[in-house]
N, C-alpha and C positions, 0 to 999 in steps of 0.2 A: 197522486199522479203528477208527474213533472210537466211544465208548465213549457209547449211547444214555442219556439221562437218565429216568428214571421221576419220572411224576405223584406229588406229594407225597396222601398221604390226605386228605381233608378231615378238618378239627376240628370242623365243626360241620355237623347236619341240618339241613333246612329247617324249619319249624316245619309238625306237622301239627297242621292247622284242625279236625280232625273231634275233637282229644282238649280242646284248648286254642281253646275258644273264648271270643269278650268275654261281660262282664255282660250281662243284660241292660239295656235303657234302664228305667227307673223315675222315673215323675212325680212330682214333688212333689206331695204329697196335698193342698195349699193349693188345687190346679185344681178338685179335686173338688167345692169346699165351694160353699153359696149365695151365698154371698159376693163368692164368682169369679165366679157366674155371673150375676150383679147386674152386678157390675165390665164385664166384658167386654158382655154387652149398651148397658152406656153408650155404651161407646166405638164399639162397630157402629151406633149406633144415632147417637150425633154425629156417625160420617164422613159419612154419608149415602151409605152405599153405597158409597164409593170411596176408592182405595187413599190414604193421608194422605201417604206417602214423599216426598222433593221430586223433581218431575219426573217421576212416575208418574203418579196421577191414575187409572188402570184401574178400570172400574164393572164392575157385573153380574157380578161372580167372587167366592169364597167369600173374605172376610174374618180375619186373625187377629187379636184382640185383644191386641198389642205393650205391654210395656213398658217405654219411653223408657229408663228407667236400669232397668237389669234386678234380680229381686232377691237373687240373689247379688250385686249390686253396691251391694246398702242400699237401692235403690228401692220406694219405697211400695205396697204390694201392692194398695188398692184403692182408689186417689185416682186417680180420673179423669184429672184432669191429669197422670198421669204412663201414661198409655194414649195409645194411636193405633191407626188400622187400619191393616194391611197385607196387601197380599195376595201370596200365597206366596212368590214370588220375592223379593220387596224382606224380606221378613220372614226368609227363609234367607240372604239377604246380611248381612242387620244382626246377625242373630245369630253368624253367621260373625265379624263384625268385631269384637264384643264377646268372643268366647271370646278369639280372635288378641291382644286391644289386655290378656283379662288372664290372659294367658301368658307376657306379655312382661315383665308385673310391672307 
């Protein structure tokens, strides 16, 4: 009779989520200030309603106030020109692209 093979143990558990969970998220408190909320009304208030992204153009939906060069990436916190509107979806896209493009280095 052939000699059955036993299941090696595993080395390693699954990770339980209930002991090891992530950080919380935490804003930068720069959002907080009058300053922001100057900033970000320019730029809602330039789009004229509607999403700036190219090829969007979407009105009447709630707006986020974008920064073009982000500022973890050195971009100027409350210069207009470096704002746009976007609304949620193009604004989760770009921000997506910008972590991806500086993870890559």
């Amino acid at each position: 009779m052939p000699t059955r093979l036993r299941p090696a143990p595993a080395l390693f558990r699954g990770l339980d989520q209930r002991v090891a969970r992530p950080q919380p998220k935490r804003a930068d408190p720069i959002y907080a200030t009058p300053d922001h909320a100057r900033w970000r009304a320019e730029v809602v208030r330039r789009s004229g309603g509607q999403c700036q992204a190219p090829g969007c153009g979407r009105t009447g939906i709630r707006l986020f106030a974008d920064h073009i060069v982000e500022l973890r990436d050195g971009g100027a916190p409350f210069d207009p020109a470096n704002g746009q509107a976007l609304c949620g979806a193009c604004h989760s896209r770009k921000t997506a692209a910008a972590r991806a493009a500086r993870q890559r280095g």
